[in-house]
mmCIF file of the N, C-alpha and C atoms, coordinates in Angstrom:
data_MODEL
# 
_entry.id   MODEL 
# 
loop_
_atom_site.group_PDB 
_atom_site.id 
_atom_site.type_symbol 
_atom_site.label_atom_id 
_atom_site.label_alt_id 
_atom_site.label_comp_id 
_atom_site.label_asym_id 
_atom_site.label_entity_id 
_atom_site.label_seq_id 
_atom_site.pdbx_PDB_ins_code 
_atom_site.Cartn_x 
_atom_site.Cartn_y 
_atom_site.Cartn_z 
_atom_site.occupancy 
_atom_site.B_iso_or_equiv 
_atom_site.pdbx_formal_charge 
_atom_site.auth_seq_id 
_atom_site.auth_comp_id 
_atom_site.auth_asym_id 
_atom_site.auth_atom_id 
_atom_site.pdbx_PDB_model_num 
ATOM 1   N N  . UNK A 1 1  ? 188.332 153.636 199.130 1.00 0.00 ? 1  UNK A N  1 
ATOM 2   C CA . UNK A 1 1  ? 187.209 153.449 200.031 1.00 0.00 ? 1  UNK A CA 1 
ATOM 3   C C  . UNK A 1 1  ? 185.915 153.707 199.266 1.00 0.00 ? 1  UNK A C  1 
ATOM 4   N N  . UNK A 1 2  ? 184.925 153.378 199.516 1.00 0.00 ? 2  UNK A N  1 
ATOM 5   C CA . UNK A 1 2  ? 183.739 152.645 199.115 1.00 0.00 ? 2  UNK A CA 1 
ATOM 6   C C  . UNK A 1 2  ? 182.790 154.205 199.456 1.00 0.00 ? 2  UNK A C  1 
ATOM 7   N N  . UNK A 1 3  ? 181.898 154.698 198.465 1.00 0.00 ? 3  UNK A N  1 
ATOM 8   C CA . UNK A 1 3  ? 181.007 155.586 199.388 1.00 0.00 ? 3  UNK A CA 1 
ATOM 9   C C  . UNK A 1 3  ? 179.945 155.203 199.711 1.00 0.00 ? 3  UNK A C  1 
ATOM 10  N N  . UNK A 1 4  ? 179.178 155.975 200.590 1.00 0.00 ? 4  UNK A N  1 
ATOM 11  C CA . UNK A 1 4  ? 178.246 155.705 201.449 1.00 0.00 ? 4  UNK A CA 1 
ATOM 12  C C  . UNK A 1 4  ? 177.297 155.717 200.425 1.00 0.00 ? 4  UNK A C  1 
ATOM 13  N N  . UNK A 1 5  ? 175.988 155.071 201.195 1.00 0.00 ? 5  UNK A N  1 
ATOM 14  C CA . UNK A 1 5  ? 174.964 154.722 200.149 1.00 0.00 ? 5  UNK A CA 1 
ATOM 15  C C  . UNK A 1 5  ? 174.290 156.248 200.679 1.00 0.00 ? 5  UNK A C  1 
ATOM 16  N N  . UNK A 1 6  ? 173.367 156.311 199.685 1.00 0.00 ? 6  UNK A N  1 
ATOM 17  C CA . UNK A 1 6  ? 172.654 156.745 199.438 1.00 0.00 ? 6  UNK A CA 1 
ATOM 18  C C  . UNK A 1 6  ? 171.327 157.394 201.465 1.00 0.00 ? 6  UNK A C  1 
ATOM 19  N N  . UNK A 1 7  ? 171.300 158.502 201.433 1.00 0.00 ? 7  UNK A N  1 
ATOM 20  C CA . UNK A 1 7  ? 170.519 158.294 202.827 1.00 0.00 ? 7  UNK A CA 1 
ATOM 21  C C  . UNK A 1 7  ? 171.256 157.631 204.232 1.00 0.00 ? 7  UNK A C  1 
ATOM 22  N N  . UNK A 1 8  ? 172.616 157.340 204.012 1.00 0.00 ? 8  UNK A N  1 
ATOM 23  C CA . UNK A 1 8  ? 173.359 157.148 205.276 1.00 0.00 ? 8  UNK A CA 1 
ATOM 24  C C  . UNK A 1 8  ? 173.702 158.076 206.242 1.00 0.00 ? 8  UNK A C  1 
ATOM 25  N N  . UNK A 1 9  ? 173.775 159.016 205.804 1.00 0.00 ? 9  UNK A N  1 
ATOM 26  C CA . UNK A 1 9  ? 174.438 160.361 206.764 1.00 0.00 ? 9  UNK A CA 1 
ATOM 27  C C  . UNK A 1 9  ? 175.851 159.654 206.812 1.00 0.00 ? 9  UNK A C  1 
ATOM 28  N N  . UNK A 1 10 ? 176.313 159.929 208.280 1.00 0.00 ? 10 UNK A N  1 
ATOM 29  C CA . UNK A 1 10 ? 177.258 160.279 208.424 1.00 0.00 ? 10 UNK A CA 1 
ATOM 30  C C  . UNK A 1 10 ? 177.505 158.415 209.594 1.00 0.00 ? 10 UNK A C  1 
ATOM 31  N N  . UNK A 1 11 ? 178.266 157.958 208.673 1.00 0.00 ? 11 UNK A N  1 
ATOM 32  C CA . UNK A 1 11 ? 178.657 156.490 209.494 1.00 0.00 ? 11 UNK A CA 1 
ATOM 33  C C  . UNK A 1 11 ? 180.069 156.419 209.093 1.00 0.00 ? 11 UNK A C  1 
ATOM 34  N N  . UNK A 1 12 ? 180.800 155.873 209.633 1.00 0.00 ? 12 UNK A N  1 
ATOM 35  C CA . UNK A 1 12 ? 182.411 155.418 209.520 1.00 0.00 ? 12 UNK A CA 1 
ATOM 36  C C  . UNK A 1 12 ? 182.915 154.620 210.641 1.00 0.00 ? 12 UNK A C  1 
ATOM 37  N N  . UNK A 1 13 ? 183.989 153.756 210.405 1.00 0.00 ? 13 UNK A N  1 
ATOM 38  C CA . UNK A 1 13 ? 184.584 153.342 211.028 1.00 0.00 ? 13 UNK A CA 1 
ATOM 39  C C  . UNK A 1 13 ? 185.650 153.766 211.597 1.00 0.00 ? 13 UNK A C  1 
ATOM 40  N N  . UNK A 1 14 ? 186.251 153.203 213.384 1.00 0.00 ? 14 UNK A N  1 
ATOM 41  C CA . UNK A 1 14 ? 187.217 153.705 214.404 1.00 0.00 ? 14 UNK A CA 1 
ATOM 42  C C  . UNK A 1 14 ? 188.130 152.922 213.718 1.00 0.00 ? 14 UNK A C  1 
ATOM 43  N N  . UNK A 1 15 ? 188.924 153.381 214.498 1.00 0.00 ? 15 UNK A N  1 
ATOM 44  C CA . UNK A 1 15 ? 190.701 152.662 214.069 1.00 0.00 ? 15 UNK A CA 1 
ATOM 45  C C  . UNK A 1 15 ? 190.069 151.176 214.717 1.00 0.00 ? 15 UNK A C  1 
ATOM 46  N N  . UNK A 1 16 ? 189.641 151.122 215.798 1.00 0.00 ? 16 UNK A N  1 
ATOM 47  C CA . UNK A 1 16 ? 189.165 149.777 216.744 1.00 0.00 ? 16 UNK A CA 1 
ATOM 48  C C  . UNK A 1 16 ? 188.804 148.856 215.945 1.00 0.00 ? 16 UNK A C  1 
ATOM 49  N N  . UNK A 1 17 ? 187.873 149.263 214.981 1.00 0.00 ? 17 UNK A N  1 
ATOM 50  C CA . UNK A 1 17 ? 186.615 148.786 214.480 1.00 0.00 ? 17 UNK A CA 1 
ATOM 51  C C  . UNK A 1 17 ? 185.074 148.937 214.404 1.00 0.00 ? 17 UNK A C  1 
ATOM 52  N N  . UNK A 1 18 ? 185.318 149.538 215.844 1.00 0.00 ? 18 UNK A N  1 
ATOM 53  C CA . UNK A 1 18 ? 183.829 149.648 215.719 1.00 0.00 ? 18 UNK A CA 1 
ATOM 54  C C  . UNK A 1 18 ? 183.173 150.783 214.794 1.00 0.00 ? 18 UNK A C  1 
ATOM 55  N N  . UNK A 1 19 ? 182.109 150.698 213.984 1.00 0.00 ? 19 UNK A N  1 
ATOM 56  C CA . UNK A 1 19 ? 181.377 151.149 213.602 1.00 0.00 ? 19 UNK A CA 1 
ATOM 57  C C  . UNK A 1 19 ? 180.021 152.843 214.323 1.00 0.00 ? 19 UNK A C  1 
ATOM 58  N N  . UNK A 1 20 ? 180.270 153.990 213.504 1.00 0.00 ? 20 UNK A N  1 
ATOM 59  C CA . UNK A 1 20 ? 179.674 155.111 214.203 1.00 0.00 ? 20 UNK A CA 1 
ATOM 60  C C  . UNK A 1 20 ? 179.005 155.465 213.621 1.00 0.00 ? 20 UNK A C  1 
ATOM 61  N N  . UNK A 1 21 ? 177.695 155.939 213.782 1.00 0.00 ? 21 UNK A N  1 
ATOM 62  C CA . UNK A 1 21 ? 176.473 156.651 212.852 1.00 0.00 ? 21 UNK A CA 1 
ATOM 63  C C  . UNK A 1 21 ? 176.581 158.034 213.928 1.00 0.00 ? 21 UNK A C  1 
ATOM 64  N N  . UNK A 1 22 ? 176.485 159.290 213.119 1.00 0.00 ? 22 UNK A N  1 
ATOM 65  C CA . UNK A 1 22 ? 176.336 160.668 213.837 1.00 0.00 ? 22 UNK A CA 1 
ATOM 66  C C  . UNK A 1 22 ? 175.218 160.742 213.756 1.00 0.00 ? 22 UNK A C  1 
ATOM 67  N N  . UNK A 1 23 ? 173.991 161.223 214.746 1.00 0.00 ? 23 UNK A N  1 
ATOM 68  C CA . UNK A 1 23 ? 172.872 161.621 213.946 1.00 0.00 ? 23 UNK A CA 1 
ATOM 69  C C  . UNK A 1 23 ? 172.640 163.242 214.673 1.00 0.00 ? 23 UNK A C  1 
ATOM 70  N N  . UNK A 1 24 ? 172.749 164.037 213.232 1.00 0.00 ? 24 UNK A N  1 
ATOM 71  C CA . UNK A 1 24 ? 172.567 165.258 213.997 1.00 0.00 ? 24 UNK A CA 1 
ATOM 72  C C  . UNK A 1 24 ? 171.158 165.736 214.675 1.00 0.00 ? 24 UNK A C  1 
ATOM 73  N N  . UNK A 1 25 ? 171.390 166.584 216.051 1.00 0.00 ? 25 UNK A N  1 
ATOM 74  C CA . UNK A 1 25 ? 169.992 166.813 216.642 1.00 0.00 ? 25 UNK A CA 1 
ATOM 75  C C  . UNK A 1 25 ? 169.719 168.150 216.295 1.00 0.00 ? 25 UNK A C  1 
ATOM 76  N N  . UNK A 1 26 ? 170.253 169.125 215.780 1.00 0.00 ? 26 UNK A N  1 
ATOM 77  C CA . UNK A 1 26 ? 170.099 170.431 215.550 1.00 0.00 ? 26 UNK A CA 1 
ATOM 78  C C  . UNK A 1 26 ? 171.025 171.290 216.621 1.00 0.00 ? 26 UNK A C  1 
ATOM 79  N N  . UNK A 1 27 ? 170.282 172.498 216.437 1.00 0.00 ? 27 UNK A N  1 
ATOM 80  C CA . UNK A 1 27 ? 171.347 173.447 216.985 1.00 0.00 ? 27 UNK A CA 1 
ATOM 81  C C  . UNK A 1 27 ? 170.325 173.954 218.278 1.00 0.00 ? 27 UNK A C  1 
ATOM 82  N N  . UNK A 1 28 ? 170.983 174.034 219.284 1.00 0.00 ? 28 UNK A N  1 
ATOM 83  C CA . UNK A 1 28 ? 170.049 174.290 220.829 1.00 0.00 ? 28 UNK A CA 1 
ATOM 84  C C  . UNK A 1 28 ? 171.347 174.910 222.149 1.00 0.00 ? 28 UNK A C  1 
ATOM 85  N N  . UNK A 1 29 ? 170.841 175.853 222.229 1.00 0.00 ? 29 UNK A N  1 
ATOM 86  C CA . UNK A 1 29 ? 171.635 177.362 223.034 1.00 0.00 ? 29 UNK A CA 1 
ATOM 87  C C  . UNK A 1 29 ? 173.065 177.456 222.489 1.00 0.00 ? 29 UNK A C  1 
ATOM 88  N N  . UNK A 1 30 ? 172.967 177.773 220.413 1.00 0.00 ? 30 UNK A N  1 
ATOM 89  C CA . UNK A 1 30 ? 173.756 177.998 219.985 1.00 0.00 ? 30 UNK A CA 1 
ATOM 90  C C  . UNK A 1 30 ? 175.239 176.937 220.017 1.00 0.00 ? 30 UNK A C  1 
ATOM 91  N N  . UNK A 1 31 ? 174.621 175.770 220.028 1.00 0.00 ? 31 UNK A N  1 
ATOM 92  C CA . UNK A 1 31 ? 175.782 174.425 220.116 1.00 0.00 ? 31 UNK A CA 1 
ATOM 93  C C  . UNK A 1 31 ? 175.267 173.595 219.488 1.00 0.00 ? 31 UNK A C  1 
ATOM 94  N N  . UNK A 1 32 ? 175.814 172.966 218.385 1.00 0.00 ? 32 UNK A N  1 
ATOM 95  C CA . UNK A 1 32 ? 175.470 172.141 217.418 1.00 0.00 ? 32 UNK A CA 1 
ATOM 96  C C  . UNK A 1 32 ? 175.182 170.310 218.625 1.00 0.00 ? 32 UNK A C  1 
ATOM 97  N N  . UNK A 1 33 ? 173.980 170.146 218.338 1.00 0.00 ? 33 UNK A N  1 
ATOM 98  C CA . UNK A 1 33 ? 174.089 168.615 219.296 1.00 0.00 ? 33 UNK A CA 1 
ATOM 99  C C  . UNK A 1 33 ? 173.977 167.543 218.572 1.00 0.00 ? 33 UNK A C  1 
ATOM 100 N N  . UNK A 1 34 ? 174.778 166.532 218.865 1.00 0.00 ? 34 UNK A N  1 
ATOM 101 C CA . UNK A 1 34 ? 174.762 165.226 217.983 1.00 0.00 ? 34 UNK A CA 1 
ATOM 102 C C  . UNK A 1 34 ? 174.413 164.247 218.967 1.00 0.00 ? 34 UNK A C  1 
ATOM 103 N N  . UNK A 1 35 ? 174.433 163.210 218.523 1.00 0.00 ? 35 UNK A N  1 
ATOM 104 C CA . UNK A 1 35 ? 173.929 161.889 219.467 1.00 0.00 ? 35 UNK A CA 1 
ATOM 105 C C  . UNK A 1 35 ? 174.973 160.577 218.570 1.00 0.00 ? 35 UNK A C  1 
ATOM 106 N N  . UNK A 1 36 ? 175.722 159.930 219.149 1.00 0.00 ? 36 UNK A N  1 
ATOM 107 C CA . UNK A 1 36 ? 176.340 158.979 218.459 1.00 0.00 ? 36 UNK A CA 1 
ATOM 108 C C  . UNK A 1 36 ? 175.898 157.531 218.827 1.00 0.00 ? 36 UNK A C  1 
ATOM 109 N N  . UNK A 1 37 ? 176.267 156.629 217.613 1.00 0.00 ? 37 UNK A N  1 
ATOM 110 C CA . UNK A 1 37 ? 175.464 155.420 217.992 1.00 0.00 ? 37 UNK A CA 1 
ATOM 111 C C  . UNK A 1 37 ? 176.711 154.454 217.483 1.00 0.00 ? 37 UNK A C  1 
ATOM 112 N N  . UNK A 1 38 ? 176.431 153.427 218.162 1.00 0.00 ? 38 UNK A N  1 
ATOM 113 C CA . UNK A 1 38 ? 178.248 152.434 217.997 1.00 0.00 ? 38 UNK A CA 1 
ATOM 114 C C  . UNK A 1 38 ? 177.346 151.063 217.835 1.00 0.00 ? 38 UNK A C  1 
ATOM 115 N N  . UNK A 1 39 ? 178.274 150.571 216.790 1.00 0.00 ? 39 UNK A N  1 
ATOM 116 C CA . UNK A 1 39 ? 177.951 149.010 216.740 1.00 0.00 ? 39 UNK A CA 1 
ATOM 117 C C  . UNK A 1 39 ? 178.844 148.263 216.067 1.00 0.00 ? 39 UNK A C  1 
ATOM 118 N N  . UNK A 1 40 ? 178.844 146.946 216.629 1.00 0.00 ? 40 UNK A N  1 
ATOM 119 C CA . UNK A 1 40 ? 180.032 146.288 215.601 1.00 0.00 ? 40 UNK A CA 1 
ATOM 120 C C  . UNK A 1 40 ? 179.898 146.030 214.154 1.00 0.00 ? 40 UNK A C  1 
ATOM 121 N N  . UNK A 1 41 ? 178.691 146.202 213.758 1.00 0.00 ? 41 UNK A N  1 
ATOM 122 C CA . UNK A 1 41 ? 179.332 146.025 211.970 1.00 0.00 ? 41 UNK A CA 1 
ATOM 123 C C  . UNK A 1 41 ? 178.368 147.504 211.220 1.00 0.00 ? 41 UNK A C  1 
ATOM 124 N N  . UNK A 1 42 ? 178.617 147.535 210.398 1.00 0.00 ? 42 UNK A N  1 
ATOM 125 C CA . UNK A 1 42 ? 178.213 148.645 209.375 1.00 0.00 ? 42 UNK A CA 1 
ATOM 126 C C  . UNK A 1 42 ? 176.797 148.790 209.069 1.00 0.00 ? 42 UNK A C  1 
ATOM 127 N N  . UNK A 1 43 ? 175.957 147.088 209.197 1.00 0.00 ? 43 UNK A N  1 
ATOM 128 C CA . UNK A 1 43 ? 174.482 146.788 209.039 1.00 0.00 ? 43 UNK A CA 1 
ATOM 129 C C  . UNK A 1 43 ? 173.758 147.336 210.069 1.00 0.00 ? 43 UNK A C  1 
ATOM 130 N N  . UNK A 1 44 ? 174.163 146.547 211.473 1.00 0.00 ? 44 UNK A N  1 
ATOM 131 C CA . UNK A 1 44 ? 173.558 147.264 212.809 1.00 0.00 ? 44 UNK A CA 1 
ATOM 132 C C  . UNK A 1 44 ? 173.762 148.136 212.986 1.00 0.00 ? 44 UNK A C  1 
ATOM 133 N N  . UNK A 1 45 ? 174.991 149.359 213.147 1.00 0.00 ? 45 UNK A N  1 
ATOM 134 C CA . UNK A 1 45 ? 174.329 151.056 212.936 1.00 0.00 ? 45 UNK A CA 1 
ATOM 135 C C  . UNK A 1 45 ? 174.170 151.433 212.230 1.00 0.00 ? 45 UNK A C  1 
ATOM 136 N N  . UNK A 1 46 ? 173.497 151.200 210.409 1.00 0.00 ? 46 UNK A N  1 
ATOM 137 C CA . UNK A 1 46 ? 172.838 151.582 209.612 1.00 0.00 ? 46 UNK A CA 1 
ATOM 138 C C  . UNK A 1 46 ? 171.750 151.295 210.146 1.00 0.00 ? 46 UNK A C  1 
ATOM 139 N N  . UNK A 1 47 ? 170.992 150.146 211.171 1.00 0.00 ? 47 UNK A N  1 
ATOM 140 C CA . UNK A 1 47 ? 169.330 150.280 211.506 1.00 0.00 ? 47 UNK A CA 1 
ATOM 141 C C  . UNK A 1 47 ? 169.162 150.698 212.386 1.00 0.00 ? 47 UNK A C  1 
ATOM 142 N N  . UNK A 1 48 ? 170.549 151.408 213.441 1.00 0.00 ? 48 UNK A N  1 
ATOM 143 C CA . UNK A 1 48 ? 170.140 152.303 214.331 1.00 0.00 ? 48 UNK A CA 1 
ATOM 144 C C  . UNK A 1 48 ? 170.724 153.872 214.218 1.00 0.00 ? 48 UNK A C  1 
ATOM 145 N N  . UNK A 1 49 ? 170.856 153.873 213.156 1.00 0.00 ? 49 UNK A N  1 
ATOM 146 C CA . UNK A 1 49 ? 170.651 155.066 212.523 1.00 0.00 ? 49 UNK A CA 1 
ATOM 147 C C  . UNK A 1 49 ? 169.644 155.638 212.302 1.00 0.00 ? 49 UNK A C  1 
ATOM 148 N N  . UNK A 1 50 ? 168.957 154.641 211.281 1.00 0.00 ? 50 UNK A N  1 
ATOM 149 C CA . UNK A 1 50 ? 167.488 154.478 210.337 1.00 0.00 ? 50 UNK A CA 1 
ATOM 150 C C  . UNK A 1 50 ? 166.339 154.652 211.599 1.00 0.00 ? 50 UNK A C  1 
ATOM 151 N N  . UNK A 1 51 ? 166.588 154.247 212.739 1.00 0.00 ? 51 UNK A N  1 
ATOM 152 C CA . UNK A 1 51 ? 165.758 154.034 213.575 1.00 0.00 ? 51 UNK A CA 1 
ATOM 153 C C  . UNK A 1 51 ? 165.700 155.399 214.289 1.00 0.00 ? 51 UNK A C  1 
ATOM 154 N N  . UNK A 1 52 ? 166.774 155.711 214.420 1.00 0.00 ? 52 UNK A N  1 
ATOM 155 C CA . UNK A 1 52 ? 166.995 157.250 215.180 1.00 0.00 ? 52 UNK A CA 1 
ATOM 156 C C  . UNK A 1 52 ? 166.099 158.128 214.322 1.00 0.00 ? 52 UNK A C  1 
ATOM 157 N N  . UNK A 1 53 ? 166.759 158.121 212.845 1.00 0.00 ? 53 UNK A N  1 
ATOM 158 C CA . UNK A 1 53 ? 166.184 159.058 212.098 1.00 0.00 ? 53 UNK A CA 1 
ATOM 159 C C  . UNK A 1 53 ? 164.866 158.993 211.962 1.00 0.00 ? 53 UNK A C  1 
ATOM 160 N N  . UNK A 1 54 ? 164.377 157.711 212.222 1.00 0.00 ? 54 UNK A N  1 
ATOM 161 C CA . UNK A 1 54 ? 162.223 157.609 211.928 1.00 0.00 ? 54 UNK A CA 1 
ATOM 162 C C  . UNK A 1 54 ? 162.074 158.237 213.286 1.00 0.00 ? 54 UNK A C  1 
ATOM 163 N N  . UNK A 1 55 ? 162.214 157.949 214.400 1.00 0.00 ? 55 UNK A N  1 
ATOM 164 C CA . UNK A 1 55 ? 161.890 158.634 215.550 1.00 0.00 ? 55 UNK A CA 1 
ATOM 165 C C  . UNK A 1 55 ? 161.931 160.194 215.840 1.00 0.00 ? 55 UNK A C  1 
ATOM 166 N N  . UNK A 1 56 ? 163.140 160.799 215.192 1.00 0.00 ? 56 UNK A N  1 
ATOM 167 C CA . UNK A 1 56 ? 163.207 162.413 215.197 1.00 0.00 ? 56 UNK A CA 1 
ATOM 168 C C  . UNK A 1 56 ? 161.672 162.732 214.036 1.00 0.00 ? 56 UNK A C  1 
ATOM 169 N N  . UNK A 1 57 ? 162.096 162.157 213.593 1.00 0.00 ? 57 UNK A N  1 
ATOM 170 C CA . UNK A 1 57 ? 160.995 162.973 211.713 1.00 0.00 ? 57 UNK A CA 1 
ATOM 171 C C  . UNK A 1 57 ? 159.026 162.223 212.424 1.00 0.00 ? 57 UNK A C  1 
ATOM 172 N N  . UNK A 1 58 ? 159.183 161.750 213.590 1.00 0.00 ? 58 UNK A N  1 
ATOM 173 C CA . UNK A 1 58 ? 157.835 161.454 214.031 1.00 0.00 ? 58 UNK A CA 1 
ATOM 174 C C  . UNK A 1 58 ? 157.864 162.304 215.249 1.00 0.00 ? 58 UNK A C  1 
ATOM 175 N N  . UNK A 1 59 ? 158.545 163.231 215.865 1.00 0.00 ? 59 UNK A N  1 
ATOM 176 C CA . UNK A 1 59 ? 158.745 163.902 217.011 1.00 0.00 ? 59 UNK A CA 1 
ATOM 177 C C  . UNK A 1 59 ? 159.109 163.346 218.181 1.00 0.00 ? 59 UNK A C  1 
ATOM 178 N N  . UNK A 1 60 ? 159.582 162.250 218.314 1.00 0.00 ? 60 UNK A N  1 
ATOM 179 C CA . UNK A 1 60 ? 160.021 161.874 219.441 1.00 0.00 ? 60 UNK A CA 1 
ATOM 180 C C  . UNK A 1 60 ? 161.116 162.049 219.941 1.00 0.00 ? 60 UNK A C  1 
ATOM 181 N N  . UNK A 1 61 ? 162.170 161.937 220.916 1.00 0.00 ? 61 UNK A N  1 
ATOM 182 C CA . UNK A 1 61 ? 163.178 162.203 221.751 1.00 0.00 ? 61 UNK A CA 1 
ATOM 183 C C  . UNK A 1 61 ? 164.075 161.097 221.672 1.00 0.00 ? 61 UNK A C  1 
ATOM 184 N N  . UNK A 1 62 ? 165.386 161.127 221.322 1.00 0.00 ? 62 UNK A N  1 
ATOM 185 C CA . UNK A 1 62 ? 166.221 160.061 221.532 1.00 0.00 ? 62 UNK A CA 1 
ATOM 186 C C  . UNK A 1 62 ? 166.570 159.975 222.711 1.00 0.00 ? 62 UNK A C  1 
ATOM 187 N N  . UNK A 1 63 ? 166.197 160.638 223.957 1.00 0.00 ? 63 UNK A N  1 
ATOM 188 C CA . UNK A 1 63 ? 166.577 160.614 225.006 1.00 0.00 ? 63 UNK A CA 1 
ATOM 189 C C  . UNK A 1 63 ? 167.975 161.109 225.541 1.00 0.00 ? 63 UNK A C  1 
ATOM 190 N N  . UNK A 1 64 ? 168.258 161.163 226.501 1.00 0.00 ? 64 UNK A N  1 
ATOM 191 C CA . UNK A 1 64 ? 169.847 162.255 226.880 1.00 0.00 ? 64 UNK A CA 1 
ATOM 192 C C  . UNK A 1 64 ? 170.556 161.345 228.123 1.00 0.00 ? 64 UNK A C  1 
ATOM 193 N N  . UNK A 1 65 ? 171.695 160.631 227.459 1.00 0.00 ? 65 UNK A N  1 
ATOM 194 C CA . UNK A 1 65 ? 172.176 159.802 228.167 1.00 0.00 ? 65 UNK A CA 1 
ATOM 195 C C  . UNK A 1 65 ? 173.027 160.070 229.138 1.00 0.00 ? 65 UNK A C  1 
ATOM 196 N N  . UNK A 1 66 ? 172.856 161.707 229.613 1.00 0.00 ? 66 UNK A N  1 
ATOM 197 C CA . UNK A 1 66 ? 173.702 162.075 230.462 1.00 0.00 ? 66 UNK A CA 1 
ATOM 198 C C  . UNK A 1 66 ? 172.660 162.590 231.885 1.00 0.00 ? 66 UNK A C  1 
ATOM 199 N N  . UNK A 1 67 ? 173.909 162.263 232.762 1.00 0.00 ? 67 UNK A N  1 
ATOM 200 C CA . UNK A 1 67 ? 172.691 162.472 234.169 1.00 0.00 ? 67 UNK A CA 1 
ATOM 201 C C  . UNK A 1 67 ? 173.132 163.610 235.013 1.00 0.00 ? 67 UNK A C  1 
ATOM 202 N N  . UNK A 1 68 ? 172.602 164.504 235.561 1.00 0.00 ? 68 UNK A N  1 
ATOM 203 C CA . UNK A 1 68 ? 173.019 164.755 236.468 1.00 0.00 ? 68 UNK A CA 1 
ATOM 204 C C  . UNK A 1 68 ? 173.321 164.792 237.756 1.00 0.00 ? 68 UNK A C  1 
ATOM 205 N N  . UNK A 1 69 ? 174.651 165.175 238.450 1.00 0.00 ? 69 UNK A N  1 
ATOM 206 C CA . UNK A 1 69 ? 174.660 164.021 239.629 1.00 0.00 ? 69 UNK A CA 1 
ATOM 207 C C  . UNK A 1 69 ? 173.819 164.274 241.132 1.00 0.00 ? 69 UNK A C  1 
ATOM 208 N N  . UNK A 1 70 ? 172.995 165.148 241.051 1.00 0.00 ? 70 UNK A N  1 
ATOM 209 C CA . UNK A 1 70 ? 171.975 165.357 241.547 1.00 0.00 ? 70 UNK A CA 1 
ATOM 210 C C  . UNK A 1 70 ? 170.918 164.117 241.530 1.00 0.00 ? 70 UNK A C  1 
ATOM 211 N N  . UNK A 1 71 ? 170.692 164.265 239.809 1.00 0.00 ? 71 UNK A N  1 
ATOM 212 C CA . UNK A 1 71 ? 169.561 163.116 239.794 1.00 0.00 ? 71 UNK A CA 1 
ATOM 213 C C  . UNK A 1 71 ? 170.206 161.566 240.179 1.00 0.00 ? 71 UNK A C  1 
ATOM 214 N N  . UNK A 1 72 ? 171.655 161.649 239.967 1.00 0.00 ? 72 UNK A N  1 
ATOM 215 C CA . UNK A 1 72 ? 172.340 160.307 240.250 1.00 0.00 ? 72 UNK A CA 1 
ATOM 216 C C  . UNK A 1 72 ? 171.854 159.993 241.857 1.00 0.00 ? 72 UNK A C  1 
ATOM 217 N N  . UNK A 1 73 ? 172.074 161.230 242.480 1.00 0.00 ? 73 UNK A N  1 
ATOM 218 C CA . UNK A 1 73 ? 172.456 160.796 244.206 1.00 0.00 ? 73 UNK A CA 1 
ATOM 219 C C  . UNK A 1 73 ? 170.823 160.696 244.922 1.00 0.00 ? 73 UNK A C  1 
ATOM 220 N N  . UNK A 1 74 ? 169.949 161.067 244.402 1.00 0.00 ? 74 UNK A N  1 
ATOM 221 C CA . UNK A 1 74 ? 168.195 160.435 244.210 1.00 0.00 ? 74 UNK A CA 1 
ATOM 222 C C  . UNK A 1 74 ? 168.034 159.613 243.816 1.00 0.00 ? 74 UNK A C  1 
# 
């Protein structure tokens, strides 16, 4: 197997196929938080990787794709 280039972090492929970039968010009430990003080939989540990573290092929020069902039933 082939290594990662240079500045990839952490990408690999599922048994499926599909393609995973980790991007770590740091550590927050002592729990390491990640955010995962899926795409079908190796190019497209290398630029949404790249994209994640310009957005953290400019302060912005990748946003939190989880809801609660409070806010669901509003």
């Amino acid at each position: 197997m082939a290594r990662r280039g240079r500045g990839e972090g952490s990408i690999y492929r599922r048994d499926d196929g599909t393609w995973v970039a980790v991007v770590h968010l740091g550590w927050h009430d002592g729990k390491r938080r990640r955010k995962y990003l899926y795409a079908r080939t190796r190019a497209e989540v290398r630029d949404k990787y790249r994209r994640a990573q310009r957005a953290l290092e400019e302060g912005r929020s990748l946003g939190d794709d989880r809801h609660k069902i409070g806010q669901y039933l509003e």
